[in-house]
N, C-alpha and C positions, 0 to 999 in steps of 0.2 A: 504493500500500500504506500510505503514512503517513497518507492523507488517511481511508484505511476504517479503520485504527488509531482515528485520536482522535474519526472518529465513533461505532466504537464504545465508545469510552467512556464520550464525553459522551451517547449514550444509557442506558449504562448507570450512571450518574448520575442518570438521568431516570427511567427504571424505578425508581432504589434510590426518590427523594423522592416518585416519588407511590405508593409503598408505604409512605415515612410519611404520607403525606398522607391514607393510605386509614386509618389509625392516630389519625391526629389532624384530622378535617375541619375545613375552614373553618367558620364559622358565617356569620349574617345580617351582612350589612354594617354597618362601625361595630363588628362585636365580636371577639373575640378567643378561640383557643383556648389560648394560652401560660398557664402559671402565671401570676397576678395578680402572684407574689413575684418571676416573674423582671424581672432589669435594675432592681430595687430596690437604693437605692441609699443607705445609712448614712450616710454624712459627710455635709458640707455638697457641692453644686455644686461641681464642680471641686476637692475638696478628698482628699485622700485622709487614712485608706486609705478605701478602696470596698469594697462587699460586692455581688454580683450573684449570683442564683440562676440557674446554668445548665439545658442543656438534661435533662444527668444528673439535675439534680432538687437539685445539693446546694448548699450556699452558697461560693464562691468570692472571697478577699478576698484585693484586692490590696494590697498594703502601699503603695508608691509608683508615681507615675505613670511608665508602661516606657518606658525607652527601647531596648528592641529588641525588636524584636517578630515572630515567625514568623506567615505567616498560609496555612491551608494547602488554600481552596479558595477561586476567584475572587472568588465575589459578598464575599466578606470581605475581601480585597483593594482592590477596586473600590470600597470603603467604607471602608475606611481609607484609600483616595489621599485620596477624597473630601472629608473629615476634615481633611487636609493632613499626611498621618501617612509622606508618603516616605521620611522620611530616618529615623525608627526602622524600616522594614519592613527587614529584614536578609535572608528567607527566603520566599520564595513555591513553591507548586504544579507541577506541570510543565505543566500547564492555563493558567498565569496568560497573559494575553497585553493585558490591557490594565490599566493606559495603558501607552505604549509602554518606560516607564520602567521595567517589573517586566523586562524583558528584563536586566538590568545585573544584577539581583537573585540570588540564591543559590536553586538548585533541589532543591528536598525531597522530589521522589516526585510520582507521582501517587495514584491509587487505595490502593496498595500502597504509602505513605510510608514514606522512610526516617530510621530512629531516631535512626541515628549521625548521620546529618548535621545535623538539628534540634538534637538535644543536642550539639554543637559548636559551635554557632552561636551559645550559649550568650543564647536571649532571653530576656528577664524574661516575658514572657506569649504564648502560644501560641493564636493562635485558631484552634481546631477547629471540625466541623461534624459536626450527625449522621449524614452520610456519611460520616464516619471510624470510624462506632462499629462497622464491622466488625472492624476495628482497635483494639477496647478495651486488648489487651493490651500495643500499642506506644505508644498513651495513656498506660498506666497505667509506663510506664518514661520516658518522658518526667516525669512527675508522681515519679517515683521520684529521678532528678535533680537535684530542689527547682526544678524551673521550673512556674511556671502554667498550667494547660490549662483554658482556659474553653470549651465543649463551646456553640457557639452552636445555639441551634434550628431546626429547616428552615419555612421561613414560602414559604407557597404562597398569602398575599395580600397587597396592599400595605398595610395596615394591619400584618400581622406585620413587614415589609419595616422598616419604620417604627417598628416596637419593636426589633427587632434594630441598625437604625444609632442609636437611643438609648442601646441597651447597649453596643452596640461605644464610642458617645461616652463613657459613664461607665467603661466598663473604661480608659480609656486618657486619660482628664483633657481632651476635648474635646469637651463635650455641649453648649456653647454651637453647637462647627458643627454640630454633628448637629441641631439646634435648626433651624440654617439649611438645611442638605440637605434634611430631611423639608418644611421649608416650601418648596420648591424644587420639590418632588414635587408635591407637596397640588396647587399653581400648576400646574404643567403638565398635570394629569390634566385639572383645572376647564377651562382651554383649549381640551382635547380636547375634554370630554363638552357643552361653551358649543355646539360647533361639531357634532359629534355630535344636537344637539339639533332641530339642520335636518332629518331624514333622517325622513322619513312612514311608518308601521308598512307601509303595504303595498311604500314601498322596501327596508325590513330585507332582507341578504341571507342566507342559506342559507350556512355557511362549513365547511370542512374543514381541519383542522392538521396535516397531515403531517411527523412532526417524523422521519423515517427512512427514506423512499423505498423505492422496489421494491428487492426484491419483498416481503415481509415489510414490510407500514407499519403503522406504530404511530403513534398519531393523540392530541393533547391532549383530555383528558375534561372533566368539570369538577375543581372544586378544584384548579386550578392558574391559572397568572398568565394562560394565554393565553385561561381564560376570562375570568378579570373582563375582561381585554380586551376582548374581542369584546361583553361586557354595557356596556363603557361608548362603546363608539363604535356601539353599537345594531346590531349582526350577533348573529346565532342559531349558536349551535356545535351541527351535525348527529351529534358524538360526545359532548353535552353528557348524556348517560341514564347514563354510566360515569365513574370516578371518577378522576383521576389520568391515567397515561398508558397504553394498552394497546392490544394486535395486534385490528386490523379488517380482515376480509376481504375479497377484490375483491366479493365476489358484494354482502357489507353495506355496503359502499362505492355502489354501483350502486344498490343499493337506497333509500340514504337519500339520494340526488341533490343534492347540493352543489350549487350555483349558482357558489359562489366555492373555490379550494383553493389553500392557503397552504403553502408549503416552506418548514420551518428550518433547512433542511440545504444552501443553498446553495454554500457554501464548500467545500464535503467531497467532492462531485459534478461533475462534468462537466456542463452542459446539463442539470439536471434537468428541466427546464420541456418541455424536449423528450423526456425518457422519460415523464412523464406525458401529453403529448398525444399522445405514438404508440403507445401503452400499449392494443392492441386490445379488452383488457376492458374497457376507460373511454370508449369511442366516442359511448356514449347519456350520460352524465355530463352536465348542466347545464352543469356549467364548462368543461368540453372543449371542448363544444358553440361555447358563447362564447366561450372562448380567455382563459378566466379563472381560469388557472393564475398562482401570483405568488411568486416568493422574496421571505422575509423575512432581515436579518441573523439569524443564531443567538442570536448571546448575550443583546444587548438585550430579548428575549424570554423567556429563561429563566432567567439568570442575577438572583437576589433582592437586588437593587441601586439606584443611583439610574439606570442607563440604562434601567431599563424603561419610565419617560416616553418616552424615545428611542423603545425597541421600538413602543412603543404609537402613538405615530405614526407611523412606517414603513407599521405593521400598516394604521392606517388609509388612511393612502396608497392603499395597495396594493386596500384592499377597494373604496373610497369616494372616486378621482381626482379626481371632480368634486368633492367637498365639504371635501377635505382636502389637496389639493395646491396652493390657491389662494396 
C-alpha cells in the first residue's frame, strides 16, 4: 500500500509537469522557453543582494546570502546538495530521499505542504516549484511571514535543467558551483552521445516508457527528459507524436510495436518485468517477443537535476548492452 501511495504521486507529479510542459514546450535544441529575465542577476557574482525573476513572473530579491533554506521538491534539493548547500537545507519534501543525508532533515509535506511547519523553521529563502502553484495560497502565507518564496520553473530539458541550477547558484551565493555542476553535465551527456554515435540508423531501436505499469500505462511523450534521452543515445520514442506524459492503450501499444520497453516504476512494483511479459495482450509486442522489457531507476530519469547524466546512462545501458555497458 505504501509503495502504490508514493507511486501514485510521483505520477501525479508527472501528469501535473507535462501539463506545464504542454503550457510551455520545449523549443529547438540550444534554446530556451524561460523568460530571458529569469535567474538575472543585479549585483556583482557572488555578491548580494541578488535579484532573480521567478517562475511567477515577478522579480525576487534576496537581500543576503541564506543561510536556511527550505527546499520543497527533490530535483531542488538534489541541486542544492549538489551546490554543497547541506548544512543551510533545514527542511525538505516528504519525496526527498536523496542523498541519503535529506533523511536527518525536517519534513514539510508532500503535495499538500505544510504551512506551519515551513514557517517555523523559520528559513530565509524557500525554494518552490511550479508544482506547488496549486498551493498558491499557502505560498502566499509563507510570503506573508517575511520569508522568501522563489517559485522555480519546471524545465522539461536539460538546457532548462541548466538555467534553473544557475539560478538556484545565484539565489543562494554559489554560482561558481553551479558553474561546475552544469559543466559536469554538459561532460557526461558528450560521453554518452561520443558513444551513442556508434549505433547505424538501421540499429536505432523502437522504444517505449512506461513510467506506470498495468493496467492503466501512461507512457513518456515528447517534451520531456526521457525524450531528449532517447534522441541522444539515438532510440526513437514510439509515444514520441504526444506531448508530455499521457494514458496509451493496450490495443495502441500493440499497434505501435516497441522493439524495446522501458519501466520507471521499478521500485514501486513487485516483478514488473514479469507483468509485462505475461501481460496476454502484449504477446505479439517486438519487445516481449525478444525479452526486451528493462527497469530503469525512477528518479534519475525524471527528476530535473544533475542525476539525469546518471539516468541517461542506465537508460542506455538498458536499450544498447552492447554499446554502452562496455
Amino acid at each position: 500500500m505504501k509503495s502504490w501511495k508514493w507511486m501514485s504521486s510521483l505520477l501525479a507529479v508527472l501528469m501535473l509537469l507535462g501539463a506545464c510542459s504542454d503550457t510551455e514546450p520545449a523549443t529547438e535544441e540550444g534554446t530556451e522557453t524561460n523568460d530571458p529575465n529569469q535567474g538575472e542577476e543585479i549585483a556583482s557574482d557572488g555578491e548580494f543582494p541578488v535579484t532573480v525573476r521567478d517562475a511567477t513572473g515577478e522579480d525576487i530579491t534576496i537581500e543576503e546570502q541564506p543561510e536556511q533554506i527550505v527546499s520543497m521538491i527533490p530535483s531542488n534539493t538534489e541541486i542544492a546538495y549538489a551546490l554543497g548547500l547541506n548544512e543551510e537545507i533545514v527542511g525538505v519534501s516528504d519525496y526527498d530521499n536523496y542523498p541519503e543525508e535529506v533523511n536527518d532533515k525536517e519534513k514539510i509535506g508532500g503535495l499538500e505542504f505544510n504551512v506551519e511547519k515551513i514557517i517555523s523553521l523559520q528559513p530565509d529563502v524557500v525554494l518552490a516549484h511550479d508544482s506547488n502553484a496549486m498551493q498558491e495560497d499557502g505560498l502566499q502565507q509563507i510570503r506573508d511571514a517575511g520569508i522568501t518564496v522563489v517559485v522555480i520553473e519546471n524545465a522539461v530539458s536539460f538546457e532548462q535543467v541548466y538555467d534553473t541550477i544557475e539560478m538556484i547558484g545565484q539565489i543562494t551565493g554559489k554560482t561558481g558551483e553551479a558553474e561546475e555542476v552544469v559543466a559536469d553535465m554538459q561532460e557526461g551527456f558528450a560521453e554518452i552521445e561520443q558513444k551513442a554515435a556508434a549505433i547505424e540508423e538501421e540499429d536505432r531501436k523502437d522504444v517505449l516508457v512506461d513510467v506506470s505499469g498495468l493496467p492503466e500505462i501512461y507512457v513518456a511523450g515528447s517534451n520531456t527528459f526521457m525524450q531528449e534521452m532517447l534522441d541522444l543515445i539515438q532510440a526513437d520514442n514510439v509515444a514520441g507524436d504526444q506531448e508530455g506524459f499521457f494514458l496509451l492503450s493496450e490495443e495502441e501499444i500493440v499497434s505501435r510495436n516497441p522493439e524495446a520497453v522501458v519501466l520507471t516504476y521499478g521500485e514501486f512494483v513487485e516483478d514488473p518485468i514479469a507483468q509485462w511479459m505475461g501481460h496476454g495482450g502484449f504477446s505479439e509486442v517486438a519487445a516481449v517477443q525478444n525479452e526486451e522489457v528493462h527497469v530503469v531507476s525512477s528518479d534519475p530519469v525524471n527528476r530535473s537535476g544533475p542525476r539525469l547524466v546518471e539516468g541517461t546512462q542506465e537508460l542506455a545501458e538498458a536499450i544498447y548492452p552492447d554499446i554502452f555497458s562496455e
